[in-house]
SERO-4910 file (N, C-alpha, C, O; in steps of 0.05 Angstrom, whole numbers):
BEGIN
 pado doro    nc1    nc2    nc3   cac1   cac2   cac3    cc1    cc2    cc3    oc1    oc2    oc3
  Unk    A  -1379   1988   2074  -1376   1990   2103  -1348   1985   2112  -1335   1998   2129
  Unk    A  -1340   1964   2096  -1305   1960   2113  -1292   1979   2093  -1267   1980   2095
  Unk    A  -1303   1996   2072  -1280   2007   2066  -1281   2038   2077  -1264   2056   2072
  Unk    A  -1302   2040   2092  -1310   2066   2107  -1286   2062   2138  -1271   2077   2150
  Unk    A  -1294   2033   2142  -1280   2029   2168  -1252   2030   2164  -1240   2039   2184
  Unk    A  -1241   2026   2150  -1206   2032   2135  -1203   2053   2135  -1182   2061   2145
  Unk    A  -1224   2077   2123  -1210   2105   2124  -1217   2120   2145  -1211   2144   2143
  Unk    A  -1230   2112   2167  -1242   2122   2193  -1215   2111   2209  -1203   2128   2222
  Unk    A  -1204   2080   2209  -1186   2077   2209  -1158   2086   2212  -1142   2086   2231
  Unk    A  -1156   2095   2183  -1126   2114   2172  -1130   2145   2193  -1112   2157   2204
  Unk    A  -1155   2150   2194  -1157   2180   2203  -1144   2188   2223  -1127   2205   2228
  Unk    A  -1163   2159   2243  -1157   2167   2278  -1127   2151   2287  -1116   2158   2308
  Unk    A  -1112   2124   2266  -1084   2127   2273  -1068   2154   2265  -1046   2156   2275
  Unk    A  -1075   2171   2252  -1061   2189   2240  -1060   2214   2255  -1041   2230   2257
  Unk    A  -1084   2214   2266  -1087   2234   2293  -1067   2222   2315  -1045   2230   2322
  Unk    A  -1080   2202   2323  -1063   2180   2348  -1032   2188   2346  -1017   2191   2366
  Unk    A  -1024   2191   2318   -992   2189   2315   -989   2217   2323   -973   2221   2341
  Unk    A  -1005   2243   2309  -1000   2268   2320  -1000   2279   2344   -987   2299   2350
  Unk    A  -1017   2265   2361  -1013   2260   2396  -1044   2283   2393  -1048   2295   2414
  Unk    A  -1057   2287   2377  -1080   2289   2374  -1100   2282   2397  -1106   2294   2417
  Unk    A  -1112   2254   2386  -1127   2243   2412  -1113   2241   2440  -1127   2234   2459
  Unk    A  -1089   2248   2443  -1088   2248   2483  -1086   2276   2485  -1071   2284   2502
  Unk    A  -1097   2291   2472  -1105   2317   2477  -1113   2333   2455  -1101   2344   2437
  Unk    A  -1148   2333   2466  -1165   2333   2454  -1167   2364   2440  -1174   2367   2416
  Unk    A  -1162   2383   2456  -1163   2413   2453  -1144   2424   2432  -1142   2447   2426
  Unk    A  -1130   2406   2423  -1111   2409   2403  -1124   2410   2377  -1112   2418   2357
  Unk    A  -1147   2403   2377  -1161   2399   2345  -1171   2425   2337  -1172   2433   2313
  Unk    A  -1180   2441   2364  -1184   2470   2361  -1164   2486   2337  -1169   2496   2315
  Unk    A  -1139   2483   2353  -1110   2497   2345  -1100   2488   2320  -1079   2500   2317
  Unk    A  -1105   2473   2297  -1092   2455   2287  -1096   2477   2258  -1113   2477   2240
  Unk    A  -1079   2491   2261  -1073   2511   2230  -1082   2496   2205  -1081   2472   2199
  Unk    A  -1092   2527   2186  -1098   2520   2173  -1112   2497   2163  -1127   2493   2182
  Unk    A  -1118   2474   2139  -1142   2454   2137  -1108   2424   2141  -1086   2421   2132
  Unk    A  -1126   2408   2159  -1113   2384   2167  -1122   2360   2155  -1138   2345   2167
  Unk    A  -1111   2355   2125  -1119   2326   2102  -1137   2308   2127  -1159   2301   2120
  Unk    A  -1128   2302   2152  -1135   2272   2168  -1174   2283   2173  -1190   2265   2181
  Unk    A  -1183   2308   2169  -1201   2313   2174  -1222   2295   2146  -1247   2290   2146
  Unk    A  -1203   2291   2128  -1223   2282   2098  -1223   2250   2110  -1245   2238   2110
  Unk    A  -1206   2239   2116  -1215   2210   2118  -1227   2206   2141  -1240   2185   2141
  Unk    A  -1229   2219   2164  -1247   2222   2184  -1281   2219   2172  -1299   2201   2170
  Unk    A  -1278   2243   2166  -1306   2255   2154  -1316   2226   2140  -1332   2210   2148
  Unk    A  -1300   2224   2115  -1311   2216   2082  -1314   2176   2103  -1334   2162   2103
  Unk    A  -1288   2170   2117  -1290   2149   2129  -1319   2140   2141  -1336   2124   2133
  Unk    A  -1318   2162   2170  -1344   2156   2187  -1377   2151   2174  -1395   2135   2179
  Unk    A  -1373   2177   2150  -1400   2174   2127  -1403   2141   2119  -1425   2131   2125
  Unk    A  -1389   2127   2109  -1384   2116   2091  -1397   2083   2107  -1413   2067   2099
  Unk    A  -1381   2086   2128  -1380   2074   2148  -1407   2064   2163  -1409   2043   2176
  Unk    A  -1425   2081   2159  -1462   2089   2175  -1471   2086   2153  -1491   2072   2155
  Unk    A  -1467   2093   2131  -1486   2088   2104  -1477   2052   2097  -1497   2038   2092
  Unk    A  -1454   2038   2096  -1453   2023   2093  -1466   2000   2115  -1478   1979   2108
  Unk    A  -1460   2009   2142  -1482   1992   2167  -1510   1987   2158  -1522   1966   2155
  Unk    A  -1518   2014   2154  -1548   2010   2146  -1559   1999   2131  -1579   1984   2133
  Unk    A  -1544   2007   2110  -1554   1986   2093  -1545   1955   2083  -1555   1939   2068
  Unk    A  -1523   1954   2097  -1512   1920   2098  -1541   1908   2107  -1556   1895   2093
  Unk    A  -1546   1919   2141  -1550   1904   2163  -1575   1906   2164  -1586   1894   2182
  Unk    A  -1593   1922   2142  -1617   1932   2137  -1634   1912   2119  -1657   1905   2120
  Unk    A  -1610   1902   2099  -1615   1885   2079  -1616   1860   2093  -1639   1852   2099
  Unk    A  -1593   1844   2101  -1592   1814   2118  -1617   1815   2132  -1633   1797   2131
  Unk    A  -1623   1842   2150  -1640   1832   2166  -1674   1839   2159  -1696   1833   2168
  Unk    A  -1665   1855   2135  -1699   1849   2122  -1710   1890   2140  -1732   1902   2140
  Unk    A  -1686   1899   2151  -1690   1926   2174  -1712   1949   2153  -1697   1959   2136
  Unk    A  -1738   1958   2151  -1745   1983   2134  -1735   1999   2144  -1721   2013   2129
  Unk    A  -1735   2007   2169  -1718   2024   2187  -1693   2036   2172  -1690   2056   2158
  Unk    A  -1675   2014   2181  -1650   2022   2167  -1647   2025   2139  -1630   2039   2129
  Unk    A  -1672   2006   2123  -1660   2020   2093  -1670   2036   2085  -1664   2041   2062
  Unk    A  -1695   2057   2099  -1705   2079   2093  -1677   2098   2104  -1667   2117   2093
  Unk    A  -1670   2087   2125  -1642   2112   2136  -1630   2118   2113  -1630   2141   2106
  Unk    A  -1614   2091   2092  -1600   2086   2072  -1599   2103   2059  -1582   2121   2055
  Unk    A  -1630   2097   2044  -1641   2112   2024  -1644   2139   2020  -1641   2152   2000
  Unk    A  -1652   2148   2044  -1660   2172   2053  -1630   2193   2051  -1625   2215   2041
  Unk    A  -1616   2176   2065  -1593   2194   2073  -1568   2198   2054  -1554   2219   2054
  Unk    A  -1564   2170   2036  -1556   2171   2009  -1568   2190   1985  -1558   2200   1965
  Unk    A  -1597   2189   1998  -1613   2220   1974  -1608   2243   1973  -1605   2257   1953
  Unk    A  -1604   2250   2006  -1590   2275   2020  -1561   2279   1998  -1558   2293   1978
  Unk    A  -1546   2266   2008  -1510   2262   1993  -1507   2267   1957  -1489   2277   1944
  Unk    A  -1538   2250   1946  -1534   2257   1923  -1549   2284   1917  -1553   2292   1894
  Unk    A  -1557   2296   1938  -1578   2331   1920  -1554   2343   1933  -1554   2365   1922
  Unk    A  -1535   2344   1948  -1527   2360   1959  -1502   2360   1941  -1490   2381   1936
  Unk    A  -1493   2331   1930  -1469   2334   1904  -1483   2356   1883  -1478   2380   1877
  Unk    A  -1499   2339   1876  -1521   2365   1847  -1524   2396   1852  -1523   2413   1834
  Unk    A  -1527   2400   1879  -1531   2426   1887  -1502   2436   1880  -1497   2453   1863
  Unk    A  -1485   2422   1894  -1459   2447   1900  -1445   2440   1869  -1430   2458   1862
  Unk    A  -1445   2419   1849  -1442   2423   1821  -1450   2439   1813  -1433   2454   1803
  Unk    A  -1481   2448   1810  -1493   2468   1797  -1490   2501   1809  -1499   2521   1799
  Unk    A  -1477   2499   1833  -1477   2526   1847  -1438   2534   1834  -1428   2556   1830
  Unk    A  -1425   2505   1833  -1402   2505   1831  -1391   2526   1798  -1373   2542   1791
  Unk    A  -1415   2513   1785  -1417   2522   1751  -1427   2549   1757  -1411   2568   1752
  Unk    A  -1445   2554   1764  -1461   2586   1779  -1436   2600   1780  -1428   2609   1759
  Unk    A  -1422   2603   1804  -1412   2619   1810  -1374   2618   1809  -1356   2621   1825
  Unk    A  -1376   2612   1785  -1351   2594   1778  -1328   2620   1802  -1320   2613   1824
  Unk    A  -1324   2644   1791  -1306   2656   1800  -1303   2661   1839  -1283   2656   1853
  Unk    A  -1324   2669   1845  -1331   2661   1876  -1315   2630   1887  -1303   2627   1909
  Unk    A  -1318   2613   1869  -1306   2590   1876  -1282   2589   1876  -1272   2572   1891
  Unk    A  -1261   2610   1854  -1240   2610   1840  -1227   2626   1871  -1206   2618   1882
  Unk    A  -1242   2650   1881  -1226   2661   1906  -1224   2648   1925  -1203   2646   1938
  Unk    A  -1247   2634   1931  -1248   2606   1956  -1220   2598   1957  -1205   2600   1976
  Unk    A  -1212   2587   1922  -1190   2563   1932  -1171   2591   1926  -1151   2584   1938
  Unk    A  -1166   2613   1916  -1146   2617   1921  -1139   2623   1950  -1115   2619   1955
  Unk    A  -1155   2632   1969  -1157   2644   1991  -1145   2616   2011  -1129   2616   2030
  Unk    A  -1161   2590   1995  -1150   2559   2019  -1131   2559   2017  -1118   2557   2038
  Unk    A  -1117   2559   1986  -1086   2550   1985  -1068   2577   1995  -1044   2571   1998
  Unk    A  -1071   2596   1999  -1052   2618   2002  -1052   2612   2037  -1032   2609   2051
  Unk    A  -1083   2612   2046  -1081   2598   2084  -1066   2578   2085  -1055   2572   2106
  Unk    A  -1064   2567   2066  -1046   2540   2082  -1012   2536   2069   -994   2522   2078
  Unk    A  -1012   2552   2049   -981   2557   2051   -968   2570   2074   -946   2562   2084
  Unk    A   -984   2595   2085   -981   2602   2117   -972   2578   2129   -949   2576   2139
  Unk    A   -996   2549   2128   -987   2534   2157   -974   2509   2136   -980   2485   2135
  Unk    A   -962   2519   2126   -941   2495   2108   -922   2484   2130   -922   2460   2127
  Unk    A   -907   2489   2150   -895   2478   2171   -909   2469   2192   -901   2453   2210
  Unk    A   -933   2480   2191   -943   2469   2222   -947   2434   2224   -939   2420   2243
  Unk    A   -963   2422   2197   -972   2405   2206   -957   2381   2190   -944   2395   2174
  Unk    A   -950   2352   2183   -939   2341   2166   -958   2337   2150   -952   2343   2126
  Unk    A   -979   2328   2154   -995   2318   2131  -1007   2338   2114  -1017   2330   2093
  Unk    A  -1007   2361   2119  -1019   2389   2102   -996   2385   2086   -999   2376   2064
  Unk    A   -971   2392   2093   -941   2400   2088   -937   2378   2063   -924   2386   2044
  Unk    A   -949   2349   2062   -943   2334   2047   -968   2330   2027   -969   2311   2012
  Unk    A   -986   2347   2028  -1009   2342   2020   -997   2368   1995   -997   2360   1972
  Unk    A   -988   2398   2000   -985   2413   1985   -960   2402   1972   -961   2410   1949
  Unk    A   -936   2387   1977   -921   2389   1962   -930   2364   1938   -918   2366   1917
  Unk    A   -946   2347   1941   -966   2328   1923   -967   2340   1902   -961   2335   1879
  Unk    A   -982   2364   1918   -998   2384   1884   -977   2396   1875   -972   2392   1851
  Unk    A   -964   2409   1888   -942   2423   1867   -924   2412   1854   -912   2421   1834
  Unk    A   -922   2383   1867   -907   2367   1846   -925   2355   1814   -916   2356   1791
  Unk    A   -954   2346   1823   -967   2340   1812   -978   2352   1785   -979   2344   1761
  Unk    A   -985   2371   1796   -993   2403   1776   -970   2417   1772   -975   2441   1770
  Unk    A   -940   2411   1770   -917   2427   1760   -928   2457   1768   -929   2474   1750
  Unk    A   -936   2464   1795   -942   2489   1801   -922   2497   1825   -906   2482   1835
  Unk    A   -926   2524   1833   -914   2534   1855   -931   2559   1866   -939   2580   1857
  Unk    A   -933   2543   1897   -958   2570   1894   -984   2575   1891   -993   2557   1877
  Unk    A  -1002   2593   1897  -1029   2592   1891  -1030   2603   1857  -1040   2593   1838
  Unk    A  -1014   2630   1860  -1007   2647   1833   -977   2652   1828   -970   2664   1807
  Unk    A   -962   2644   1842   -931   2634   1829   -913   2629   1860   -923   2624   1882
  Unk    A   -882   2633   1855   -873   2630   1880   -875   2650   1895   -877   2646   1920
  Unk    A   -875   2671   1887   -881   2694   1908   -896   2695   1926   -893   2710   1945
  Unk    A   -924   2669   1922   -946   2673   1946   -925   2661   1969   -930   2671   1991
  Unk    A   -902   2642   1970   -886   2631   1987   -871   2660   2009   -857   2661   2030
  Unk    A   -881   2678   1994   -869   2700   2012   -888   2713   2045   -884   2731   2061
  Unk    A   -910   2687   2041   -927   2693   2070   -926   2677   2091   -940   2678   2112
  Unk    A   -906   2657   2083   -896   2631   2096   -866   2651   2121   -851   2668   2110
  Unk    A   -864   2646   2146   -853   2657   2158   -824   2653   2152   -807   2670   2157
  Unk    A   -821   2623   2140   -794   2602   2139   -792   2620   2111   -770   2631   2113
  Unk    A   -805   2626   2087   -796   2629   2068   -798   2664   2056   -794   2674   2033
  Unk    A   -804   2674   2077   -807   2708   2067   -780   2715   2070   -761   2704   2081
  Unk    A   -782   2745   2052   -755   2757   2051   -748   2777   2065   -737   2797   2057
  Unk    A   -756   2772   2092   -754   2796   2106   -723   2804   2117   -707   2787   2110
  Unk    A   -714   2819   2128   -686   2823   2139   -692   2800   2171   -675   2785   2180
  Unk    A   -710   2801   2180   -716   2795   2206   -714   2761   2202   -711   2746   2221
  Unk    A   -715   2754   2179   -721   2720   2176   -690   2709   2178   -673   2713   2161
  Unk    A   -688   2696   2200   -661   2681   2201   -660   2653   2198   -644   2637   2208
  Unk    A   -685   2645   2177   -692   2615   2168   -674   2615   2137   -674   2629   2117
  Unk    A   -659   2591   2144   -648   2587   2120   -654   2584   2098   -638   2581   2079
  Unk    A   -685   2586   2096   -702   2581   2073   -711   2605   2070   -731   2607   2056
  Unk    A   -704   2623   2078   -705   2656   2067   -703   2653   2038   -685   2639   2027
  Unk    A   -729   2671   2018   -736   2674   1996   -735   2657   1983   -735   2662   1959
  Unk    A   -734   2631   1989   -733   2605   1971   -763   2591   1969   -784   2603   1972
  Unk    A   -760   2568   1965   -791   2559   1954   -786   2525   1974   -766   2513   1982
  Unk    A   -803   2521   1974   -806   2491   1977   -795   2469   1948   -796   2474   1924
  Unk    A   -781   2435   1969   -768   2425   1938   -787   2424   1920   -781   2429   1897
  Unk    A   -822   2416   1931   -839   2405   1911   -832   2426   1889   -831   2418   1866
  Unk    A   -826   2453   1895   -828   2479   1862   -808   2474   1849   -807   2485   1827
  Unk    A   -785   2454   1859   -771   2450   1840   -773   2432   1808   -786   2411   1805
  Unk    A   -759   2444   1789   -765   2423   1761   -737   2400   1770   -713   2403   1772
  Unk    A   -752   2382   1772   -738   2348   1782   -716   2342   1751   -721   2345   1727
  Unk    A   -696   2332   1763   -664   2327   1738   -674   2302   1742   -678   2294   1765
  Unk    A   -678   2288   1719   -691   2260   1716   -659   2241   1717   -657   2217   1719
  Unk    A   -642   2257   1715   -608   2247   1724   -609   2240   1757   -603   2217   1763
  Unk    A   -616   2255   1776   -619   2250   1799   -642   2228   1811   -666   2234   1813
  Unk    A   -630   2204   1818   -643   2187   1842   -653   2202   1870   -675   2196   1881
  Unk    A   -633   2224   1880   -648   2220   1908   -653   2256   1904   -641   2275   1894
  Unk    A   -678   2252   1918   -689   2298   1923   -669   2305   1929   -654   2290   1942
  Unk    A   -661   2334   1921   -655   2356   1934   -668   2376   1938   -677   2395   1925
  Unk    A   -668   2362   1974   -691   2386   1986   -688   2413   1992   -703   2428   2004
  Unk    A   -660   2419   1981   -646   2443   1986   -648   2460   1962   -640   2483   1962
  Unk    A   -661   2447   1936   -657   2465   1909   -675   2484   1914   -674   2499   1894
  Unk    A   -695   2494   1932   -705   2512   1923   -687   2531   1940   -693   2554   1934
  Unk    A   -665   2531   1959   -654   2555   1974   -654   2589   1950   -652   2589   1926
  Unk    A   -656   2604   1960   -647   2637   1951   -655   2630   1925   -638   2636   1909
  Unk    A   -675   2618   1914   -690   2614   1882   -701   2648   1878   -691   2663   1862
  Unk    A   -718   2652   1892   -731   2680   1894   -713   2697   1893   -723   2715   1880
  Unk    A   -694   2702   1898   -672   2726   1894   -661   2733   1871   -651   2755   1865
  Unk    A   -664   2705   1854   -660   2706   1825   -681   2730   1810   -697   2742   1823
  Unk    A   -678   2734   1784   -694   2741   1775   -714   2722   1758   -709   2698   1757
  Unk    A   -736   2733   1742   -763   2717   1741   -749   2698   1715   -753   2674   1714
  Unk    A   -738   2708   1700   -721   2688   1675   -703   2667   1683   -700   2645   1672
  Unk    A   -689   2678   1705   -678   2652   1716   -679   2639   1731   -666   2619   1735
  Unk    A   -699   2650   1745   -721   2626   1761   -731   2600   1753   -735   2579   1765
  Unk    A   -734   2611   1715   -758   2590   1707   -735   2571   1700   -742   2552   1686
  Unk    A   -709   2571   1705   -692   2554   1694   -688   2535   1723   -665   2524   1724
  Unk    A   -703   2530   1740   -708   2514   1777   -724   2513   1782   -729   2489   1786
  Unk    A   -741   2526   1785   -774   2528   1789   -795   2524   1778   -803   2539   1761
  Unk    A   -807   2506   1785   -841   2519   1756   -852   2549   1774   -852   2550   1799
  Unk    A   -861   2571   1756   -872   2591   1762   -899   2595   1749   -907   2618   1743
  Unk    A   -912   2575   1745   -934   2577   1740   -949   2572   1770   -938   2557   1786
  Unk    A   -974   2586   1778   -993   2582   1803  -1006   2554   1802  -1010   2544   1779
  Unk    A  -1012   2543   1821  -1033   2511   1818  -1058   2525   1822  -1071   2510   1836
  Unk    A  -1072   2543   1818  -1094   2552   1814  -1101   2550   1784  -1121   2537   1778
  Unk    A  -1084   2564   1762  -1081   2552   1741  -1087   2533   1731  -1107   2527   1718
  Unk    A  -1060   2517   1737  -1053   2499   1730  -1079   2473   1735  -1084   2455   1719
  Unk    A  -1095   2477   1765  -1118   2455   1763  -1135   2462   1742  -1145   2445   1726
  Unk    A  -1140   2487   1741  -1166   2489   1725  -1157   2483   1697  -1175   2478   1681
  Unk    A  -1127   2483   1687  -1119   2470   1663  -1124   2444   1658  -1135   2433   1638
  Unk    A  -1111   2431   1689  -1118   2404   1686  -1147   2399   1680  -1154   2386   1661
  Unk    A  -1166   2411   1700  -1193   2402   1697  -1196   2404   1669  -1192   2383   1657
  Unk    A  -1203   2426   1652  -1200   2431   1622  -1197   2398   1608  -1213   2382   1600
  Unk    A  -1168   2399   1612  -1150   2375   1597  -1171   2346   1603  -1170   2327   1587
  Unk    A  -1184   2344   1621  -1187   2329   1635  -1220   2325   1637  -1230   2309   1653
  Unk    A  -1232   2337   1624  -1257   2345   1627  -1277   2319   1628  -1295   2316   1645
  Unk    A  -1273   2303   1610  -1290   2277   1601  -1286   2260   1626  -1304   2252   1640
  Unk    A  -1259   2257   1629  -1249   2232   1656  -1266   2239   1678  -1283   2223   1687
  Unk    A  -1262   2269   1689  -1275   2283   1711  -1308   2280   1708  -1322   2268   1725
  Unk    A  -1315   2287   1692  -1348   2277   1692  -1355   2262   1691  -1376   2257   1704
  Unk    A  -1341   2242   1673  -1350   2208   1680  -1346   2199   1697  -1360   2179   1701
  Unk    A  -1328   2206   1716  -1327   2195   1754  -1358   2203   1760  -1376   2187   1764
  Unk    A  -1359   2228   1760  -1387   2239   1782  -1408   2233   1770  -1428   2233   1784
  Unk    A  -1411   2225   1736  -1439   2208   1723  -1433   2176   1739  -1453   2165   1749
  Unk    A  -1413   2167   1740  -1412   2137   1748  -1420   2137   1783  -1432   2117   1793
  Unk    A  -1414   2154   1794  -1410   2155   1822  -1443   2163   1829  -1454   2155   1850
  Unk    A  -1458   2180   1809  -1482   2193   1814  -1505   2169   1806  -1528   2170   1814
  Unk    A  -1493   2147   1790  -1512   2123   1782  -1516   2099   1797  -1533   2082   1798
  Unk    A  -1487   2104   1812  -1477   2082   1833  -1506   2089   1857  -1523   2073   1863
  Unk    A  -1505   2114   1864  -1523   2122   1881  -1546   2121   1876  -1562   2107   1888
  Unk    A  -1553   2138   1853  -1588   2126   1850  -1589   2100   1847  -1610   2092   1857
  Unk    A  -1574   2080   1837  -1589   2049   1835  -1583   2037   1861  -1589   2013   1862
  Unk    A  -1568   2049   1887  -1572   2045   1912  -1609   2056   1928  -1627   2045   1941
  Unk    A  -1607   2076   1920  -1629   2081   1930  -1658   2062   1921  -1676   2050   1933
  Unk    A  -1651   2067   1895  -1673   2045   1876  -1672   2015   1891  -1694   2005   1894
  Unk    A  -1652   2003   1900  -1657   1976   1912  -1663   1973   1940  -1671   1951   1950
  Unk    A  -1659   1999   1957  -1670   2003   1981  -1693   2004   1979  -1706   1987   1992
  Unk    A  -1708   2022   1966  -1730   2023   1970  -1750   2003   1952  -1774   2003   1953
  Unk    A  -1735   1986   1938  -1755   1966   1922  -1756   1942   1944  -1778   1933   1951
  Unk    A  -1730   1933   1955  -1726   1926   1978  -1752   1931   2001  -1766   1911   2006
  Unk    A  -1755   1952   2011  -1777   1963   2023  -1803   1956   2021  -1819   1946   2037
  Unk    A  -1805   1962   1999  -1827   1952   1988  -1840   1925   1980  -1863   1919   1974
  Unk    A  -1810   1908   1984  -1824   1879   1981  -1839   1870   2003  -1862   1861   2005
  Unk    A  -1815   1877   2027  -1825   1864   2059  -1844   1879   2063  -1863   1869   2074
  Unk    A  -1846   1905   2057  -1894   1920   2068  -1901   1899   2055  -1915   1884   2069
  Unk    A  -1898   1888   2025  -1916   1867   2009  -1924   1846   2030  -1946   1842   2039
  Unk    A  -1901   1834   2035  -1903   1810   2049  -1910   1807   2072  -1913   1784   2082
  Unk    A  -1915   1838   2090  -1916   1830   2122  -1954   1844   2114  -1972   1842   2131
  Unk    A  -1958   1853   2095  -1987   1864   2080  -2005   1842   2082  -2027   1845   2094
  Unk    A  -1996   1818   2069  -2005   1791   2062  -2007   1771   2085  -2021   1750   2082
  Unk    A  -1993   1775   2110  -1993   1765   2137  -2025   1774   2145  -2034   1769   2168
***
C-alpha cells in the first residue's frame, strides 16, 4: 500500500511539475505515450489492492478481502491471458511495438519524460531506432528534408551514440550530420542496430531471469489470494459459531 502510494506519488508530482494538473485538458494533447501514465496507473492499482487488503485483514473486513481476492484474481488471469495471447500472436505483437516506438520517436521532443525514457533504451539496448537510425528520419528535428532548419538535421539523438569510455562528460552533439555519412561509417558513431531487435535479443539472452520474475510475481499472487480467502473463511467459522 505505501509502496503504491510512492508511485501514485512520483506520478502526480511529475504531472504537477509538467503544469499538467493546473490544466486539466492538456492530458488530452499529450503526444504520443507519456512514462508518468505507468506510475499513475501501476501506483493507484497497487495502492486499492494494498488498502483492502491491509485494512480488510486488521479489521477482520470479508468485504474488503473478498475485493482483494477477487480483484487480485482479475490481475492474475488477465497477466496469463495476455502471456498466452502474447506467445499466440508473437508477430502481431512484434508490429504493435514497432508501430509504439516509431509513434513516439515522432514525439521525442514533445515531452521530457518520453524523451528520457527512449534515450534509456537506446542507451540500454545499444540500439537506434525502432529498425535502425533511419526511423529518426520521422522526427521533425531530425529529418533530412531541405525545409528542416534544425540543427539536428539527419543526425540521431546522443543516446545512438557508441560512448568513448575516455570521455567523463556526454556529447550531446555526437550524433550531428551522422546520417549523411554512409552506412560503414556510421557504424564507426552510432549503433545501427534497431531496439526492436535488439529487445527481443535481450529477451532471448535473458529468457530464465524474465520468467522467473513472472513465476515469482504469479506465486506472490496466488498465495495472496490463498490467505484472503482462508482468512475469510475463518471469521464465517467464527461469526457461524456465534
Amino acid at each position: 500500500m505505501l509502496l503504491g502510494a510512492a508511485f501514485l506519488g512520483i506520478g502526480l508530482w511529475a504531472w504537477a511539475e509538467k503544469g499538467v494538473l493546473s490544466n486539466l485538458s492538456s492530458i488530452t494533447d499529450l503526444g504520443g505515450f507519456d512514462p508518468v501514465w505507468l506510475f499513475i496507473v501501476v501506483g493507484g492499482v497497487m495502492f486499492i489492492l494494498g488498502f483492502a487488503g491491509c485494512i480488510g485483514a486488521l479489521r477482520e473486513n470479508t468485504l474488503l478481502l473478498k475485493f482483494f481476492s477477487v480483484f487480485l484474481g482479475l490481475i492474475f488471469f488477465l497477466e496469463l491471458t495476455a502471456g498466452i495471447l502474447a506467445f499466440v500472436f508473437k508477430d502481431w505483437i512484434k508490429d504493435q511495438l514497432n508501430f509504439f516506438i516509431n509513434n513516439n520517436v515522432k514525439a521525442y521532443r514533445d515531452d521530457i519524460d518520453l524523451q528520457n525514457l527512449i534515450d534509456f533504451a537506446q542507451e540500454y539496448w545499444s540500439c537506434c531506432g525502432a529498425h535502425g537510425p533511419d526511423d529518426w528520419n520521422q522526427n521533425i528535428y531530425f529529418n533530412c528534408t531541405d525545409k528542416n532548419p534544425s540543427r539536428e538535421r539527419c543526425g540521431v539523438p546522443f543516446s545512438c551514440c557508441i560512448k568513448n569510455p575516455a570521455e567523463d562528460v556526454i556529447n550531446t552533439q555526437c550524433g550531428y550530420d551522422v546520417r549523411l555519412q554512409g552506412d560503414l561509417d556510421r557504424q564507426k558513431f552510432i549503433y545501427t542496430k534497431g531496439c526492436v531487435g535488439q529487445f527481443e535479443k535481450w529477451l532471448q539472452d535473458n529468457l530464465i531471469i524474465v520468467a522467473g520474475i513472472f513465476v515469482g510475481i504469479a506465486l506472490l499472487q496466488i498465495f495472496g489470494i490463498c490467505l484472503a480467502q482462508n482468512l475469510v473463511s475463518d471469521v464465517k467459522a467464527v461469526k457461524a459459531s456465534w
